[in-house]
C-alpha positions in Angstrom: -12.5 -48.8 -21.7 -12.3 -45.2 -23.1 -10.0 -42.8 -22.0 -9.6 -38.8 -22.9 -6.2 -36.8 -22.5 -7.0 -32.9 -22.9 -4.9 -30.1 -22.6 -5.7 -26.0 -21.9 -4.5 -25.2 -25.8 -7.2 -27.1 -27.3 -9.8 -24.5 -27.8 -12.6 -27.7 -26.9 -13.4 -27.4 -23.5 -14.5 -30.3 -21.6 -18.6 -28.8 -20.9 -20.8 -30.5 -19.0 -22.6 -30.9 -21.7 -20.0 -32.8 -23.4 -19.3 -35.0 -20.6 -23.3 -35.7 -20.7 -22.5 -37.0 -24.5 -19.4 -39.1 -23.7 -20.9 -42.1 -22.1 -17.9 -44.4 -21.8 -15.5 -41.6 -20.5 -13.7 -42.4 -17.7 -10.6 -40.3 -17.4 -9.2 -36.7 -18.1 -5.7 -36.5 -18.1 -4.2 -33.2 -18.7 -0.6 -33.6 -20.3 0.6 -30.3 -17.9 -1.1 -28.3 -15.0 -4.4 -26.5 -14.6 -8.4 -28.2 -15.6 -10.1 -25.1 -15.5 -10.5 -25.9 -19.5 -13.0 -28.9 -17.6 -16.2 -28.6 -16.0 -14.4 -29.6 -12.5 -18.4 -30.3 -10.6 -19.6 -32.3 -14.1 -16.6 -34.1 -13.8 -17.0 -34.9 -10.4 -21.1 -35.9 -10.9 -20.1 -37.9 -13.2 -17.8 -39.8 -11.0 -14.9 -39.2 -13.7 -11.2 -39.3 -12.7 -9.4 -35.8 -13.3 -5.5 -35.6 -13.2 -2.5 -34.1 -14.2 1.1 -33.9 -14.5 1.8 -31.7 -10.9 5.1 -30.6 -11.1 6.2 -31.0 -14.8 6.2 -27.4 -16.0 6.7 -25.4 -12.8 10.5 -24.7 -13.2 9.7 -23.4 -16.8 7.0 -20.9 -15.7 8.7 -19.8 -12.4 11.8 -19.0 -15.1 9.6 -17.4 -17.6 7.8 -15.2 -14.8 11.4 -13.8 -13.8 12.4 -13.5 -17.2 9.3 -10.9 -17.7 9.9 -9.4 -14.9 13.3 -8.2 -16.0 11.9 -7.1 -19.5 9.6 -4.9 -18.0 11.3 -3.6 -15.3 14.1 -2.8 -17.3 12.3 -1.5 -20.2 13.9 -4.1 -22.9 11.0 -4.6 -25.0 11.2 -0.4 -26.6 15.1 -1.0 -26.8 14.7 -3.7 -29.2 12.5 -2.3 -30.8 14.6 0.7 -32.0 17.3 -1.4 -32.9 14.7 -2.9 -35.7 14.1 0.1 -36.6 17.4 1.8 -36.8 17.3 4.0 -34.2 19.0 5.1 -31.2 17.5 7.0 -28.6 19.0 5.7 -25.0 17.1 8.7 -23.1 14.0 7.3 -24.7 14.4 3.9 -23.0 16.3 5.0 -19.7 13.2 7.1 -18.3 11.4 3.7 -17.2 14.3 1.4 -16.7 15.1 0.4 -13.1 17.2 -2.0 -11.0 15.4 -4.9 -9.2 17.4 -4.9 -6.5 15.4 -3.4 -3.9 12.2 -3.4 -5.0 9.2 -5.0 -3.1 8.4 -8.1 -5.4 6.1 -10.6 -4.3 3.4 -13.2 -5.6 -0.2 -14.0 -4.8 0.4 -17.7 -4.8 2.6 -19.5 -3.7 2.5 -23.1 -4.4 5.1 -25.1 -6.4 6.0 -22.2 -9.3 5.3 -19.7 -6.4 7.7 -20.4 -4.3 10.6 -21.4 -6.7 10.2 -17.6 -8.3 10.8 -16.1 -4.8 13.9 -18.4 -4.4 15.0 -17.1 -7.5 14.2 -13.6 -6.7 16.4 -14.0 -3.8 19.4 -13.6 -5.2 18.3 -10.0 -6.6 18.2 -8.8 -3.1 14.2 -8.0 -3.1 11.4 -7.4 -0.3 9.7 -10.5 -0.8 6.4 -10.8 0.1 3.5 -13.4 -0.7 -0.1 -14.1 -0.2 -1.8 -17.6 -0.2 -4.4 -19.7 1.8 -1.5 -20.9 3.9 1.7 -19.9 5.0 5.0 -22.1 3.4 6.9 -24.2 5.3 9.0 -21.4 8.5 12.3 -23.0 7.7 11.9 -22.5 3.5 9.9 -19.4 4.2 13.2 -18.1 6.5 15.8 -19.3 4.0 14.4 -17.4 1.4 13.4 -14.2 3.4 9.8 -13.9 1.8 7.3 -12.2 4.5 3.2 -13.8 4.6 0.6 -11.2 4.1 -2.8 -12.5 5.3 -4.6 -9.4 3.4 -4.4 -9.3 -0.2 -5.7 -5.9 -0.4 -3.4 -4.2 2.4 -0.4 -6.2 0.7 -1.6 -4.7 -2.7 -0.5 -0.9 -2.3 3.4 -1.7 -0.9 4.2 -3.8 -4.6 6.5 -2.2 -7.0 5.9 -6.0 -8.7 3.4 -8.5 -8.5 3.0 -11.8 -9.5 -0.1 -14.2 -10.3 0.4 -17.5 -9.2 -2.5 -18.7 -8.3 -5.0 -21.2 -9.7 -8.0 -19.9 -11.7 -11.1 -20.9 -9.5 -15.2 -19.3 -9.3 -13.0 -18.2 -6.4 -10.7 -16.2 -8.5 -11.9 -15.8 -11.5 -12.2 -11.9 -11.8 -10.8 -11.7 -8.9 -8.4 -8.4 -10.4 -11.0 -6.0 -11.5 -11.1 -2.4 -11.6 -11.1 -1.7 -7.6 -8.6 -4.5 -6.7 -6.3 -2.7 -9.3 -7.1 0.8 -7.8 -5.4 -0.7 -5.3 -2.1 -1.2 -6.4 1.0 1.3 -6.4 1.0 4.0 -9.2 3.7 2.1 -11.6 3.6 -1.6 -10.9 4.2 -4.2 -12.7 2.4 -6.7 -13.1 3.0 -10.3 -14.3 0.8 -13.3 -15.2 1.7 -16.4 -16.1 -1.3 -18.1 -14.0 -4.7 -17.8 -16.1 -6.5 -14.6 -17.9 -9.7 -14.8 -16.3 -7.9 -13.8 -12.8 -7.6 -10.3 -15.0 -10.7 -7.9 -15.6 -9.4 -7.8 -19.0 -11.1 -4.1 -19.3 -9.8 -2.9 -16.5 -6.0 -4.0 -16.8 -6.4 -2.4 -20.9 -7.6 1.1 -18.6 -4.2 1.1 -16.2 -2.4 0.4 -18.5 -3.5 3.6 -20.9 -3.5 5.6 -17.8 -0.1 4.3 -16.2 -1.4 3.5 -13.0 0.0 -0.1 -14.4 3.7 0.5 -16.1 3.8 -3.0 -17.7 1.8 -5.9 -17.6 3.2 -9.1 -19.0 2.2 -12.8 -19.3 1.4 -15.7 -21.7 -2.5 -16.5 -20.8 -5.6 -14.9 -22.1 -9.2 -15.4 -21.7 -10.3 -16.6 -23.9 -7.6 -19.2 -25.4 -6.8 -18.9 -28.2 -6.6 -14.9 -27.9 -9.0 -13.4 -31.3 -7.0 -10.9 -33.5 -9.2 -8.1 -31.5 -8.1 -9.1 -28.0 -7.7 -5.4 -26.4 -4.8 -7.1 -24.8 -2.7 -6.8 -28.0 -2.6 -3.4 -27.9 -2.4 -1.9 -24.6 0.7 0.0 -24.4 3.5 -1.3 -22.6 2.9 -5.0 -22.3 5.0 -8.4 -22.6 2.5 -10.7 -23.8 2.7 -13.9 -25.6 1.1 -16.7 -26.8 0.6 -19.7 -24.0 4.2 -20.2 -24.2 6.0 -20.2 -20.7 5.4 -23.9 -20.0 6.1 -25.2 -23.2 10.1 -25.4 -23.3 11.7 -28.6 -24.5 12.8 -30.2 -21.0 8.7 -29.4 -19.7 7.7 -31.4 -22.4 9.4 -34.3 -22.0 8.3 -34.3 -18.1 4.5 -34.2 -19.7 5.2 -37.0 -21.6 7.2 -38.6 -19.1 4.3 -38.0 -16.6 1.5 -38.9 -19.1 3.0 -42.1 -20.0 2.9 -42.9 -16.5 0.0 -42.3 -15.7 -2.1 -44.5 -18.4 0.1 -47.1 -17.4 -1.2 -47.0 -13.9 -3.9 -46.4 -15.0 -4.5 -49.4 -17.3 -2.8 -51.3 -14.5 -5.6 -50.4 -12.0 -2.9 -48.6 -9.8 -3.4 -45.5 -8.5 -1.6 -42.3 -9.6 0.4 -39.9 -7.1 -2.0 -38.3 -5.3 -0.5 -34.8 -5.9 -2.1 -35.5 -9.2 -5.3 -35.2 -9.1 -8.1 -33.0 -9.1 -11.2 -35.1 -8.8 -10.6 -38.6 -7.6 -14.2 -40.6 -6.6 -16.3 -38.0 -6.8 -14.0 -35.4 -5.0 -12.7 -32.6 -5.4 -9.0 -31.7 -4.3 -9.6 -29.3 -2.0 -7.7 -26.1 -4.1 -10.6 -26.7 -7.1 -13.2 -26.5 -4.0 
């Protein structure tokens, strides 16, 4: 019995062409959240098991996401930077700093990290609003005072922020390019902690040059690792990073936690939650579809 754990930071993806070479392989386990580093449909043919650890980093990136929000909302990041450099110009900084209390804030996606950033985003006394396939639960979606928007693009032009929180699939890939960003309010911001190939890469580089984006932050590129010439290293007035925002110390013990439990059901014969996987007998959970 041979078994393979992979992970999104290992710069190997699982091809099809590498699942055609591996002839006992029988499992991908992914020690987090997210297998578009796997051929999904190979995977699948193959009648391999995909899983991983649901749950175990969303608090971390719902925390992270808010945390970028506030750094580029309120300007921090040119702040800092002066006091490296010894100077002190507060007009210089206050021109594009503003309050987050009521601004219209809302993701496009709202699964598990999703919906914890807009109950922490309540608090801040936003217009919440989000798009997904489905609407949340009335009674959470009530306590938390988020509206549904069925129509990305008509929800697109009333965002002073917006989120990515949804998963990267041939369904989304691309799926903010240069006339989905046209789209958006002069001065957004713009933060994604979800996957870079949801991003034109180009055309987020352009509004942010022009301004029509005032800040674009995240900690995914495409691809990953990001080369020394990625364009978004550059741009002006980003909050990028490496693939950090899941990584803190208490995720990582949940993706060990989780991992451990799963090759033990696993070499058990027992099945694993079912929130866990992604292809199970051939199928495909039906968000990968």
């Amino acid at each position: 019995m041979h078994v393979l754990i992979t992970t999104p930071f290992h710069p190997a993806y699982v091809t099809a062409e590498r699942i055609k070479k591996a002839k006992n392989l029988e499992l991908l386990l992914t020690a987090g959240i997210g297998s578009d580093h796997i051929d999904l449909p190979a995977a699948a043919a193959a009648g391999l098991t995909v899983a991983e650890v649901t749950g175990s980093n969303t608090v971390s990136v719902a925390e992270d996401e808010l945390l970028r929000i506030l750094i580029l909302l309120r300007n921090f990041l040119p702040g800092y930077q002066q006091v490296v450099q010894g100077e002190w110009n507060v007009a210089g900084i206050a021109h594009r700093a503003y309050d987050l209390e009521g601004k219209t804030v809302g993701t496009v996606g709202a699964g598990r990290i999703g919906r914890l950033l807009l109950q922490r985003l309540k608090p801040f006394n936003c217009n919440l609003l989000y798009h997904d396939r489905l609407q949340i639960d009335p009674e959470l979606e009530k306590e938390i005072g988020a509206k549904f928007e069925e129509d990305l693009d008509a929800m697109l032009p009333k965002f002073d922020v917006i989120v990515i929180n949804t998963p990267l699939t041939e369904k989304t890939r691309g799926m903010f390019n240069k006339e989905r960003i046209a789209k958006m309010k002069k001065g957004v911001i713009v933060v994604n902690n979800a996957r870079g190939a949801i991003m034109d890469a180009r055309a987020v580089v352009d509004a942010c040059s022009s301004g029509h984006i005032a800040g674009y932050g995240g900690d995914v590129w495409f691809p990953q690792p990001a080369p020394k010439d990625h364009p978004w290293r550059y741009m002006p007035n980003h909050a990028m990073t490496p693939h950090i925002s899941r990584t803190t110390i208490d995720a990582q013990v949940r993706y060990a936690d989780g991992v451990r439990d799963m090759l033990d059901r696993y070499f058990k014969g027992e099945d694993f939650p079912v929130q866990n996987y992604i292809v199970k007998e051939g199928q495909l959970a039906s968000q990968y579809k």
